[in-house]
DRENZAVEX-928886 format. One record per residue (C-alpha): residue number from 1; residue in three letters; chain; y, z, x. Coordinates in steps of 0.02 Angstrom, whole numbers, plus 50000, padded with zeros to 5 digits. Layout:
DRENZAVEX-928886
i->NUM&aa->Ala&ch->A&Y->Y&Z->Z&X->X .
...
END
This chain:
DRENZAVEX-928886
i->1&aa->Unk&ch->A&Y->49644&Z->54870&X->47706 .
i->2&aa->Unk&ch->A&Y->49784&Z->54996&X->47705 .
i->3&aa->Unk&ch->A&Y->49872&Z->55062&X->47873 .
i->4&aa->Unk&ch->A&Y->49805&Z->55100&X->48021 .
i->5&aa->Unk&ch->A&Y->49631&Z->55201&X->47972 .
i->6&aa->Unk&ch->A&Y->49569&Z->55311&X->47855 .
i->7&aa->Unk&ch->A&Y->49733&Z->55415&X->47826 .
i->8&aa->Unk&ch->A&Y->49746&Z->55568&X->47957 .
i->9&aa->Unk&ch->A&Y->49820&Z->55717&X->47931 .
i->10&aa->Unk&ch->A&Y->50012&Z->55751&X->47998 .
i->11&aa->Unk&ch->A&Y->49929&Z->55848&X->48121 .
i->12&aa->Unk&ch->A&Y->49799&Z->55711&X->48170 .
i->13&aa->Unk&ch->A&Y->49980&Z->55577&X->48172 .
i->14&aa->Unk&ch->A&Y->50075&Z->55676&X->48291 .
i->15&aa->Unk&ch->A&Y->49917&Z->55709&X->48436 .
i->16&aa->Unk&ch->A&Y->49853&Z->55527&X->48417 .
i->17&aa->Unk&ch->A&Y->50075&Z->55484&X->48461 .
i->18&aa->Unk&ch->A&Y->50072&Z->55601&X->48591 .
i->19&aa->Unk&ch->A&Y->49907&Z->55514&X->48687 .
i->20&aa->Unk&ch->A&Y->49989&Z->55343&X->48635 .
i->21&aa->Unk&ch->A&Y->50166&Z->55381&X->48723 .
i->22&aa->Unk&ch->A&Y->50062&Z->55446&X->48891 .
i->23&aa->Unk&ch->A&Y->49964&Z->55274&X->48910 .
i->24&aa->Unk&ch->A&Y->50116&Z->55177&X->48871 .
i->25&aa->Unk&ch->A&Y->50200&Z->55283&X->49039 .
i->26&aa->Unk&ch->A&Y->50069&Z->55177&X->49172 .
i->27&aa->Unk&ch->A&Y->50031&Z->55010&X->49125 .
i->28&aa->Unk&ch->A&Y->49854&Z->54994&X->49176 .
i->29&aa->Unk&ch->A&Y->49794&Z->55125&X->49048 .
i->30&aa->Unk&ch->A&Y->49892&Z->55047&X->48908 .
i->31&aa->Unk&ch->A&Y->49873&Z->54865&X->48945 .
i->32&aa->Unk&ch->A&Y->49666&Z->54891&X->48982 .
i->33&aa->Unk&ch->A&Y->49524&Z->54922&X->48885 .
i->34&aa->Unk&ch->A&Y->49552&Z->55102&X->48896 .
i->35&aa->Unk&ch->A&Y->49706&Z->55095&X->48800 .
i->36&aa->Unk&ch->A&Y->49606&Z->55023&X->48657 .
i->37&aa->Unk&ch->A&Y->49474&Z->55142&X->48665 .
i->38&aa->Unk&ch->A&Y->49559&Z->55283&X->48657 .
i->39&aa->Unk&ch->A&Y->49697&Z->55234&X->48529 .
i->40&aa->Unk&ch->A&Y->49551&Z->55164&X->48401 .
i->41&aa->Unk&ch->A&Y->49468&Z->55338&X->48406 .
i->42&aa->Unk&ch->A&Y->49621&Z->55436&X->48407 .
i->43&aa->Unk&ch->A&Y->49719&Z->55322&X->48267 .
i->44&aa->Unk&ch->A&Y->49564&Z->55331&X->48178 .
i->45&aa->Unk&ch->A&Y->49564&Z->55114&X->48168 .
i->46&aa->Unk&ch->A&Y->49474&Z->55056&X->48012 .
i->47&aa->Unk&ch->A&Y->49366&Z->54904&X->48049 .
i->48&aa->Unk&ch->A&Y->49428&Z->54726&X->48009 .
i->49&aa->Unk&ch->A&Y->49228&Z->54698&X->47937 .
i->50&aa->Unk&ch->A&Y->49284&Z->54801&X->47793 .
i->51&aa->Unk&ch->A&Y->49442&Z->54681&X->47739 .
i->52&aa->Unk&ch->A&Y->49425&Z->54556&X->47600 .
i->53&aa->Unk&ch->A&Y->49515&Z->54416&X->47644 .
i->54&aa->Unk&ch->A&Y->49425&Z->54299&X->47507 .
i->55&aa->Unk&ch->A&Y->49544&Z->54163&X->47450 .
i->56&aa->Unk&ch->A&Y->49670&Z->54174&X->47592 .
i->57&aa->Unk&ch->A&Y->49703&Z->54019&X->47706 .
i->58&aa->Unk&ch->A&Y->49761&Z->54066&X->47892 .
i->59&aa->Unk&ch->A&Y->49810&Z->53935&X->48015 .
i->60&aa->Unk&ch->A&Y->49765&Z->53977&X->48198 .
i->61&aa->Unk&ch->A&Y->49814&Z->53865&X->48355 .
i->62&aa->Unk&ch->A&Y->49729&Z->53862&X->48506 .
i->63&aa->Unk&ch->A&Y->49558&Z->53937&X->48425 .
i->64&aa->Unk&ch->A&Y->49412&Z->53853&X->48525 .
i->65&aa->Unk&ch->A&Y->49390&Z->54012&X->48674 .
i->66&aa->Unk&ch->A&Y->49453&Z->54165&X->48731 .
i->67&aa->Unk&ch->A&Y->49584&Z->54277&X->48597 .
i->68&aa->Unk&ch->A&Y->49597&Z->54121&X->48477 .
i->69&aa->Unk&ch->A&Y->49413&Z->54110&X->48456 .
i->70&aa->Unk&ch->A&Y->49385&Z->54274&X->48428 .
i->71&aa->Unk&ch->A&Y->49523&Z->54303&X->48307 .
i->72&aa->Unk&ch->A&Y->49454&Z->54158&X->48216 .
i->73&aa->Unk&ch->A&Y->49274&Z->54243&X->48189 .
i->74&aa->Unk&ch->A&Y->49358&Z->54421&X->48157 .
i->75&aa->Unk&ch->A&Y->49446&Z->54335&X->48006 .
i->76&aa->Unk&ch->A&Y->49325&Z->54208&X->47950 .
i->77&aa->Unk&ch->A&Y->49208&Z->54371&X->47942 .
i->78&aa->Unk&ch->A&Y->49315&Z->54464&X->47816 .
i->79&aa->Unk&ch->A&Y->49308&Z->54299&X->47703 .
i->80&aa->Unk&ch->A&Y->49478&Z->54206&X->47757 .
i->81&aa->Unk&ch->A&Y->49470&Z->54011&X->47731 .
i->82&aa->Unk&ch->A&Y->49536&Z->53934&X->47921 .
i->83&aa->Unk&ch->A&Y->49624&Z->53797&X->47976 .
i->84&aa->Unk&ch->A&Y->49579&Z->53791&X->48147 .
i->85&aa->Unk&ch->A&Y->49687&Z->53669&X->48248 .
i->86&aa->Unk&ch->A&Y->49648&Z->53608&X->48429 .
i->87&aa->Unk&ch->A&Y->49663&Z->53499&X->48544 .
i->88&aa->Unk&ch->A&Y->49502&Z->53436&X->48548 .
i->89&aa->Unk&ch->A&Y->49392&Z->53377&X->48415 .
i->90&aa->Unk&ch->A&Y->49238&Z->53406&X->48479 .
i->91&aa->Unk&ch->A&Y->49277&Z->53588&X->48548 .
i->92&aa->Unk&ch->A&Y->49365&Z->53615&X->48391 .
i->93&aa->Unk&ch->A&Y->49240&Z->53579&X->48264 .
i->94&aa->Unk&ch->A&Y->49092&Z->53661&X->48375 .
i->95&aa->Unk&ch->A&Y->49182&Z->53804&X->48343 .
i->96&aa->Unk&ch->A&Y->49189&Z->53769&X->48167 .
i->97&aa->Unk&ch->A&Y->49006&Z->53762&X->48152 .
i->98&aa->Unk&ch->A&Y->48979&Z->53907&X->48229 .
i->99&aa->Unk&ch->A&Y->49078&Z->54003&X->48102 .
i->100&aa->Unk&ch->A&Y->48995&Z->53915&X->47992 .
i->101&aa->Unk&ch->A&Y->48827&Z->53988&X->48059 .
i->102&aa->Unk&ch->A&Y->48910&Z->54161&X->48091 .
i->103&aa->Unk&ch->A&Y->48975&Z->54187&X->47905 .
i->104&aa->Unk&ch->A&Y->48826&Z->54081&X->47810 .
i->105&aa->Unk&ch->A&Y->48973&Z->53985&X->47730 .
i->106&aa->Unk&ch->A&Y->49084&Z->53812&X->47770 .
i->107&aa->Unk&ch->A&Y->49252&Z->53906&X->47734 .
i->108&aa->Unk&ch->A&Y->49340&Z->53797&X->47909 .
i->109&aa->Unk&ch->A&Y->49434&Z->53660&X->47908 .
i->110&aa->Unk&ch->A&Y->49501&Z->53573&X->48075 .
i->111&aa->Unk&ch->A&Y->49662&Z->53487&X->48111 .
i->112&aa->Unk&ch->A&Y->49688&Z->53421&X->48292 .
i->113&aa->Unk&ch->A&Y->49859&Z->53465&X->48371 .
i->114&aa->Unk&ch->A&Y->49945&Z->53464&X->48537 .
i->115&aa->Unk&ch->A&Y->50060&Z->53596&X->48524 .
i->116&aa->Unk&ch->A&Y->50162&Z->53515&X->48675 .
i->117&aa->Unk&ch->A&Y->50187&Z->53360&X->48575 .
i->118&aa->Unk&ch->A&Y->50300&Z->53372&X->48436 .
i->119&aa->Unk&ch->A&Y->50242&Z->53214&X->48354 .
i->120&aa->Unk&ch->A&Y->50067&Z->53273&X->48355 .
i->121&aa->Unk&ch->A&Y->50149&Z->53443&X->48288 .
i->122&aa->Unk&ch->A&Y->50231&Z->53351&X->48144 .
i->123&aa->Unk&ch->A&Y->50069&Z->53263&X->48081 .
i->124&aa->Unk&ch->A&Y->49953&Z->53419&X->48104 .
i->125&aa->Unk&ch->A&Y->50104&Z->53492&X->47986 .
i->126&aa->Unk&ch->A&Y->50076&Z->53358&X->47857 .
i->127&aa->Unk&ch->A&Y->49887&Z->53383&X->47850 .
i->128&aa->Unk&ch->A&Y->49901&Z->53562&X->47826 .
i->129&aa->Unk&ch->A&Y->50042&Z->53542&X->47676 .
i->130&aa->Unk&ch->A&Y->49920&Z->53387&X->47607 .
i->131&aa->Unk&ch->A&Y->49749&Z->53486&X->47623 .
i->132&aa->Unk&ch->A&Y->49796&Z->53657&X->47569 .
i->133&aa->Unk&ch->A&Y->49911&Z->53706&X->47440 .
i->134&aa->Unk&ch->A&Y->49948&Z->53884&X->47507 .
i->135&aa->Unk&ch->A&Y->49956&Z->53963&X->47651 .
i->136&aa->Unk&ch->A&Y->49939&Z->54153&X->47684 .
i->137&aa->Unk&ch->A&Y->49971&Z->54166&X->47866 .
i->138&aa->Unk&ch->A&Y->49997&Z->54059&X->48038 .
i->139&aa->Unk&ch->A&Y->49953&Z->54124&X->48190 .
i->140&aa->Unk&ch->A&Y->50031&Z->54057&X->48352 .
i->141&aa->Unk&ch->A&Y->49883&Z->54066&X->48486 .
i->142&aa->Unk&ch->A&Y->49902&Z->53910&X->48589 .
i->143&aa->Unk&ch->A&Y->49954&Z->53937&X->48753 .
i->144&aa->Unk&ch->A&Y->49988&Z->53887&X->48944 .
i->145&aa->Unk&ch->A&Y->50011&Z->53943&X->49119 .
i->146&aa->Unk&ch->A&Y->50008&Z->53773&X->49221 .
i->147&aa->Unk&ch->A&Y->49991&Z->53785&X->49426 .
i->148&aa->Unk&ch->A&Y->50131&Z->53644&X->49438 .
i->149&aa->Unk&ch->A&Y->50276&Z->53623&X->49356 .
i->150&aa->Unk&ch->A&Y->50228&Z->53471&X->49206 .
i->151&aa->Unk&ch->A&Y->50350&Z->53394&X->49073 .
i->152&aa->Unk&ch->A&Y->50295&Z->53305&X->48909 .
i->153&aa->Unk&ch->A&Y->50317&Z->53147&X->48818 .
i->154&aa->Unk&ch->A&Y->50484&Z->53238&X->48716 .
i->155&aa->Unk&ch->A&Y->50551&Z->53290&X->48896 .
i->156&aa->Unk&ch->A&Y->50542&Z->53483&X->48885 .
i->157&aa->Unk&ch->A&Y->50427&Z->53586&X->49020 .
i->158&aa->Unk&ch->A&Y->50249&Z->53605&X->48957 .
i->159&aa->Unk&ch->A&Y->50239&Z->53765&X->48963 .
i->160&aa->Unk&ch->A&Y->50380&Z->53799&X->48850 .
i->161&aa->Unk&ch->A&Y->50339&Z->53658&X->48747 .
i->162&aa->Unk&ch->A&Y->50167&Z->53724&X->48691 .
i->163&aa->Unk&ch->A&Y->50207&Z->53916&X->48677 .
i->164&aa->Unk&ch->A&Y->50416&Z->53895&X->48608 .
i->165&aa->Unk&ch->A&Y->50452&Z->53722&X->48544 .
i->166&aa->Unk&ch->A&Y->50285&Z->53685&X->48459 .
i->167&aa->Unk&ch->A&Y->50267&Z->53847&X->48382 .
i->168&aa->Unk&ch->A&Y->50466&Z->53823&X->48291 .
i->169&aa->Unk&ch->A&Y->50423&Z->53664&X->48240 .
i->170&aa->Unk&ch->A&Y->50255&Z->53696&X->48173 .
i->171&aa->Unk&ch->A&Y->50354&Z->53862&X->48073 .
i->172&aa->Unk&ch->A&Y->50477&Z->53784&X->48008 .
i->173&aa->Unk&ch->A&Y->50374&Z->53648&X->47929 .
i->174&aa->Unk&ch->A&Y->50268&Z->53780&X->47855 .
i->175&aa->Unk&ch->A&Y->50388&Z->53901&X->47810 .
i->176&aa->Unk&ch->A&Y->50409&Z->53818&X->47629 .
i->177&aa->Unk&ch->A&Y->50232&Z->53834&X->47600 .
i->178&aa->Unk&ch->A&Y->50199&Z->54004&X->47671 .
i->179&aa->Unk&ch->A&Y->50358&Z->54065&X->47580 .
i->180&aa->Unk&ch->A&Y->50280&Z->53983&X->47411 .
i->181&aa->Unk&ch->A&Y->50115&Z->54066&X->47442 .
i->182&aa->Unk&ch->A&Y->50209&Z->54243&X->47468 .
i->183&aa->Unk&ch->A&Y->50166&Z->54398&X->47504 .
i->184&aa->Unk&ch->A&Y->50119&Z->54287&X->47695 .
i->185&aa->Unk&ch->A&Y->50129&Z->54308&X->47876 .
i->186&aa->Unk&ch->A&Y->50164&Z->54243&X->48038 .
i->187&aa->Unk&ch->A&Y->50096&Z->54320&X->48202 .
i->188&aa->Unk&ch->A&Y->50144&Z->54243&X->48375 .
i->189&aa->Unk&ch->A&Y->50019&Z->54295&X->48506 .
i->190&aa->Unk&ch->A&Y->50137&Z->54364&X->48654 .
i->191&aa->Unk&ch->A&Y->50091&Z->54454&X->48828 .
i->192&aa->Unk&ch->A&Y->50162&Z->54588&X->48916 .
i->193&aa->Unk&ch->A&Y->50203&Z->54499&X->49048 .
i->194&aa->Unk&ch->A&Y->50383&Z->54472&X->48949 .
i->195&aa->Unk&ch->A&Y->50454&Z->54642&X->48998 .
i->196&aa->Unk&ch->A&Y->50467&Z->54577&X->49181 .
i->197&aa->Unk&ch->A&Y->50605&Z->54456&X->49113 .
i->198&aa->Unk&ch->A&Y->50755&Z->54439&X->49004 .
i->199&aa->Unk&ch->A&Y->50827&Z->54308&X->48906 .
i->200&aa->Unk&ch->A&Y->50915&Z->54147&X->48986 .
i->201&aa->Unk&ch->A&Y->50947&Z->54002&X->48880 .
i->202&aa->Unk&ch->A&Y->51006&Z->53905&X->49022 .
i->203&aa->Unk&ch->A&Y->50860&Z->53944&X->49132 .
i->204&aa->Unk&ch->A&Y->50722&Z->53931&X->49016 .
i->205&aa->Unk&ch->A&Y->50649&Z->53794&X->49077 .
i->206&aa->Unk&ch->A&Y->50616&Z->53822&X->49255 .
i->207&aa->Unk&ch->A&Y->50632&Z->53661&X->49388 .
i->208&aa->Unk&ch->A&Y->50618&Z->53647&X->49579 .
i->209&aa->Unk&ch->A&Y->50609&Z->53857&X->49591 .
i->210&aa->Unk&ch->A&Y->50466&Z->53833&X->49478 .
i->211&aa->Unk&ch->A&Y->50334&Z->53977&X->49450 .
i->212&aa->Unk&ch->A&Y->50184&Z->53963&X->49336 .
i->213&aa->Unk&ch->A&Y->50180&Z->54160&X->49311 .
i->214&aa->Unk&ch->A&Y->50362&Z->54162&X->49307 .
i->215&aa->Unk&ch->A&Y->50388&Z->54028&X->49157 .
i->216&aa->Unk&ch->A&Y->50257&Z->54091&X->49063 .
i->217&aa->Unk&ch->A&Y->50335&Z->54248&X->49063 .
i->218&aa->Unk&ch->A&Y->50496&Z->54185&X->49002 .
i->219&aa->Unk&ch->A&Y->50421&Z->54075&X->48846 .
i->220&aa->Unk&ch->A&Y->50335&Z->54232&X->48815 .
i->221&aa->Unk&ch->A&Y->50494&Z->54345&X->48800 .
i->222&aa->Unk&ch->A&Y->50576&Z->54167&X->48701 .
i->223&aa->Unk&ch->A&Y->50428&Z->54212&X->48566 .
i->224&aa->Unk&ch->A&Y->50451&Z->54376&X->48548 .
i->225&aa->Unk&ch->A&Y->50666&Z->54337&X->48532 .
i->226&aa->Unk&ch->A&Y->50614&Z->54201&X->48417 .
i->227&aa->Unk&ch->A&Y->50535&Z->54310&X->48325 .
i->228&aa->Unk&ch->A&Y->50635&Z->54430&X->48269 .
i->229&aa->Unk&ch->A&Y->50773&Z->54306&X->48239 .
i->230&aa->Unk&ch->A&Y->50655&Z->54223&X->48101 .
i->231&aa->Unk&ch->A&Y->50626&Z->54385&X->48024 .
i->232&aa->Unk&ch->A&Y->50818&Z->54416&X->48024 .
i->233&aa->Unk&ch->A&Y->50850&Z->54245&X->47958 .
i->234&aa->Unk&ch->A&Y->50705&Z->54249&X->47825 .
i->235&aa->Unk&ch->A&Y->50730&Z->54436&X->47732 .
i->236&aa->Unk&ch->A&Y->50668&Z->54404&X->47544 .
i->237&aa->Unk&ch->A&Y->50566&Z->54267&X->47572 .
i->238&aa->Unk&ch->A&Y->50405&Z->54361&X->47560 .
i->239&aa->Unk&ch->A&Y->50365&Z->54278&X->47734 .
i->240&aa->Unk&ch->A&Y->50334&Z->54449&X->47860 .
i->241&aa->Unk&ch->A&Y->50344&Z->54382&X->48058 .
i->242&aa->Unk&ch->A&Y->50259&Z->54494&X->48172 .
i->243&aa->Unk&ch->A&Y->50233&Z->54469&X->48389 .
i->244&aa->Unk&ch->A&Y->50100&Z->54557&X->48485 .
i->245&aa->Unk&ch->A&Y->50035&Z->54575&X->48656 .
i->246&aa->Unk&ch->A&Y->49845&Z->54580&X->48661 .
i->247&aa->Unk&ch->A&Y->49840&Z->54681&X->48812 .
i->248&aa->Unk&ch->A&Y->49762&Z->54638&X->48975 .
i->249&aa->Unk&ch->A&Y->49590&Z->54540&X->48895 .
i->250&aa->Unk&ch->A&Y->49435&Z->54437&X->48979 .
i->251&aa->Unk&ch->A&Y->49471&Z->54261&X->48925 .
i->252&aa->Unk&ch->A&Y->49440&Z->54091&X->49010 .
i->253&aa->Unk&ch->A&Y->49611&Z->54089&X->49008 .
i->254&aa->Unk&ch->A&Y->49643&Z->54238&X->49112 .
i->255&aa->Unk&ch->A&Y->49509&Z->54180&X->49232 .
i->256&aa->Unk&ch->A&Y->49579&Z->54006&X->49259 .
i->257&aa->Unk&ch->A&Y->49747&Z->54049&X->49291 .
i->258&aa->Unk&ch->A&Y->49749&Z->54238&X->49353 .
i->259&aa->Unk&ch->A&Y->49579&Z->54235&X->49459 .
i->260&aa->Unk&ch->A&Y->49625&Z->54380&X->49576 .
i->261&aa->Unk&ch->A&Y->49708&Z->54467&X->49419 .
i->262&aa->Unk&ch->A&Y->49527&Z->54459&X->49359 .
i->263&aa->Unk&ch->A&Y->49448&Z->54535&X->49497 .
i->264&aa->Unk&ch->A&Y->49536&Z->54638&X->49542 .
i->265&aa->Unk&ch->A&Y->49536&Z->54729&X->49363 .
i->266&aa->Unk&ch->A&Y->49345&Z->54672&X->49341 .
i->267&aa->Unk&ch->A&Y->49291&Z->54788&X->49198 .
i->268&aa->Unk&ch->A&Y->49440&Z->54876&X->49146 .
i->269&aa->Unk&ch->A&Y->49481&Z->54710&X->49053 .
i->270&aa->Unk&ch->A&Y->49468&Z->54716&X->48857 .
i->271&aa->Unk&ch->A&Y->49357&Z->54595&X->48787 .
i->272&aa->Unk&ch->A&Y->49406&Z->54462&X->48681 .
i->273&aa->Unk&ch->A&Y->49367&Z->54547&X->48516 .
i->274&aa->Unk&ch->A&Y->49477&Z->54714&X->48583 .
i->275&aa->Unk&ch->A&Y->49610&Z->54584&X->48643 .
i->276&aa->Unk&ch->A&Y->49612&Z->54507&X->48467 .
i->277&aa->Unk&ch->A&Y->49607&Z->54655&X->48354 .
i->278&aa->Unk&ch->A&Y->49797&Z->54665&X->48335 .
i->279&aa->Unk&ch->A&Y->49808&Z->54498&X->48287 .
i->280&aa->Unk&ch->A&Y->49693&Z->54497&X->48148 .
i->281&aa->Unk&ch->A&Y->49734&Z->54653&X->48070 .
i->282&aa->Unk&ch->A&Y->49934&Z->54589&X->48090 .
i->283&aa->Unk&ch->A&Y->49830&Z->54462&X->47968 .
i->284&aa->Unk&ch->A&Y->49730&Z->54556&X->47860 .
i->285&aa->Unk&ch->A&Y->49826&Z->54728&X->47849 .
i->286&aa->Unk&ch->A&Y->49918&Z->54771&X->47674 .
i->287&aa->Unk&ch->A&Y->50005&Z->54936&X->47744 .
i->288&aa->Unk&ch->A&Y->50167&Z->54907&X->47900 .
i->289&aa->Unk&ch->A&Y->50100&Z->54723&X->47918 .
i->290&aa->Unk&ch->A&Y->50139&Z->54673&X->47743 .
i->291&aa->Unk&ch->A&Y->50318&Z->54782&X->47722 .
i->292&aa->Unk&ch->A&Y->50381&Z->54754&X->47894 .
i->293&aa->Unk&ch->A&Y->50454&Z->54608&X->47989 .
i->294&aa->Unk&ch->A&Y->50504&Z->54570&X->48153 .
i->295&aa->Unk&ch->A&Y->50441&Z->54698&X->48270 .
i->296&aa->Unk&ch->A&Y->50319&Z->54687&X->48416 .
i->297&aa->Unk&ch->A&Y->50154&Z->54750&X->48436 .
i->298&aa->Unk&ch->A&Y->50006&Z->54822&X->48537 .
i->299&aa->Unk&ch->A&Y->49858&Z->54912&X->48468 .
i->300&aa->Unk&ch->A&Y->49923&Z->54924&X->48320 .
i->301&aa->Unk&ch->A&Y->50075&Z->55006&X->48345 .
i->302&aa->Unk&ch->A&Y->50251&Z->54943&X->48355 .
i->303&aa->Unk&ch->A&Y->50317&Z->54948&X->48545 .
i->304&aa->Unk&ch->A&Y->50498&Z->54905&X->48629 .
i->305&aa->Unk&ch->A&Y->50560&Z->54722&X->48652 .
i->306&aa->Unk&ch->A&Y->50597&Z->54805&X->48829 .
i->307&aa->Unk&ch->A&Y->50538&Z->54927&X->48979 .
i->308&aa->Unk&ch->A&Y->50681&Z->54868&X->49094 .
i->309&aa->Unk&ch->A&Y->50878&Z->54888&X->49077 .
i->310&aa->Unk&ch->A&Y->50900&Z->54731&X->49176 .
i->311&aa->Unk&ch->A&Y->50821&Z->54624&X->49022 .
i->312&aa->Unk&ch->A&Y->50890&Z->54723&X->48887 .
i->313&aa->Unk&ch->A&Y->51053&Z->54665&X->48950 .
i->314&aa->Unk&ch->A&Y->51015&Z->54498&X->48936 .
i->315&aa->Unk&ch->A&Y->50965&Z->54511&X->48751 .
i->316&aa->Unk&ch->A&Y->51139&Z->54490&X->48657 .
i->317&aa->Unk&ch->A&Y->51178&Z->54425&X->48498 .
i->318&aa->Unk&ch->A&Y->51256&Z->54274&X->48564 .
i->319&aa->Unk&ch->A&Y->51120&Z->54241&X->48679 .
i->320&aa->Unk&ch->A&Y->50963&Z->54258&X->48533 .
i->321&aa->Unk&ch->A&Y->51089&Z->54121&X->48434 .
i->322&aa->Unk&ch->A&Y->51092&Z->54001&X->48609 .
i->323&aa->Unk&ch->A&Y->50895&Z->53989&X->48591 .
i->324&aa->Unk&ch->A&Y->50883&Z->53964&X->48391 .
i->325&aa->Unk&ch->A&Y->51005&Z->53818&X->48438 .
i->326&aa->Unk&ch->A&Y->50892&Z->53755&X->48575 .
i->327&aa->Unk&ch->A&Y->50752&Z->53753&X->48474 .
i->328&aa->Unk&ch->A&Y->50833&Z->53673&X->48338 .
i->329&aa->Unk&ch->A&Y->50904&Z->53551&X->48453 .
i->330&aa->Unk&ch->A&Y->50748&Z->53512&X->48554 .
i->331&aa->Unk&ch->A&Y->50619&Z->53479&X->48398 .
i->332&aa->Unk&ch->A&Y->50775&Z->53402&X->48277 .
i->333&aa->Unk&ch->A&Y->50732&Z->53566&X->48137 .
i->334&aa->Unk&ch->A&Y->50841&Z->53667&X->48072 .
i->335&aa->Unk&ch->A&Y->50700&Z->53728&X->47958 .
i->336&aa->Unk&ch->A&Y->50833&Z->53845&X->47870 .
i->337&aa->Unk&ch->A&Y->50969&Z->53733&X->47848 .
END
């Protein structure tokens, strides 16, 4: 695949920014199905069926429903080889089975991991590095939004645990192998809900004023600082990082946590192919997904790290360093030492 369709003319480029810029103004157009609608037709989006992803091994966490599960068919279509790692074996390797029937080939492997426990983090590493001897691209899927506030065996909020600490740890013991097995990629799986809030090292991990919406939104905004910082720290390793939001998208997640969220937008929700589009072609893509690094995404284009001044304020240089430290701190990694 190269860019984001079949090559439109200047002309073409400048309208289908135009429409872009005017659903990014209201949320609900941008963030909903309609927003991918009319940015596939206008950016003239070439299909992830045509990619050829034969001989490439991606990773995915958290791949058994909802934008996981359908990022994992999107690529196992185009011919990737998966390592799908759950939770759960037996949800886990059902889905595994199913690809298998999907594609008419065994091209799956699975690894179980708990990306809230960093010991179960470390192994699923080892497995990975034993099993496969490259790697093409990781894709941080796994995520949270508990009701009550929950802490895990290593002591850090689950939340946080599962969508910041996890995800470093499980990077960093990669990174060798994805950076051996260059040109490869890593994609974190954000939301939008990270523009309501900035960056507090101190707070991060909320306690008695605890929210589930709230810390979700702040691991969210600690993946998308996170990052960019690896990208930063990484130029010339062959190793492009890349964040997204998927938009607002129909997932058992969604409906678990956010029921009245769900109702309320009832079909203006993206399904969970739309939802995962960015994320596989983030994968697959050989134009701005294989020469750039560090930038955040939805539908395909590149969008601001921030909507408010009150959070860009909070986003210094000193403050990006606090959380590398944390995370180094909390999971014992310095993966770039």
């Amino acid at each position: 695949m190269t860019g984001r369709g079949d090559a439109p003319s200047p002309g073409s480029h400048r309208i289908g920014a135009l429409i872009d810029g005017v659903l990014e103004v209201p949320v609900v157009p941008s963030f909903s199905r309609i927003g991918y609608e009319v940015r596939s037709r206008v950016d003239h989006w070439t299909a992830l069926d045509g990619s050829d992803l034969s001989g490439r091994v991606v990773a995915i966490t958290g791949p058994t429903s909802g934008l996981g599960r359908a990022t994992a068919g999107l690529l196992a279509r185009a011919g990737a080889t998966l390592v799908l790692l759950g939770r759960d074996r037996d949800r886990t390797e059902r889905v595994r089975a199913e690809l298998h029937e999907e594609v008419g080939a065994d091209r799956a492997t699975v690894v179980l991991a708990d990306m809230g426990d960093l010991a179960s983090v470390r192994t699923a590493a080892g497995e990975i590095l034993a099993a496969h001897p490259r790697l093409d691209a990781l894709v941080h899927n796994a995520g949270t939004l508990d009701a009550a506030r929950r802490v895990t065996a290593d002591g850090i909020e689950s939340t946080i645990a599962v969508q910041v600490a996890g995800p470093f740890l499980l990077t960093g013991l990669l990174f060798p192998r994805l950076r051996a097995s260059a040109p490869s990629r890593v994609v974190t799986v954000s939301s939008g809900g990270m523009y309501a809030t900035g960056l507090d090292v101190d707070h991060l991990e909320m306690g008695d004023d605890y929210k589930g919406s709230e810390q979700y939104a702040r691991a969210k905004r600690a993946q998308v600082t996170l990052n960019g910082l690896w990208a930063e720290r990484t130029v010339g390793s062959g190793v492009a990082f890349h964040a997204m939001h998927p938009g607002w998208a129909d997932t058992p997640g969604v409906a678990a946590s956010l029921p009245r969220f769900k109702k309320l937008m009832g079909p203006l929700l993206r399904t969970p192919d739309q939802g995962a589009d960015t994320i596989a072609w983030l994968v697959a893509d050989d134009g701005e997904p294989a020469t750039t690094s560090g930038s955040f995404w939805l539908d395909r284009r590149t969008r601001p790290l921030h909507k408010l001044p009150s959070t860009r304020r909070t986003d210094t240089p000193a403050e990006r360093a606090r959380l590398w430290d944390w995370c180094v701190a909390r999971t014992g990694l310095d993966p770039l030492a």
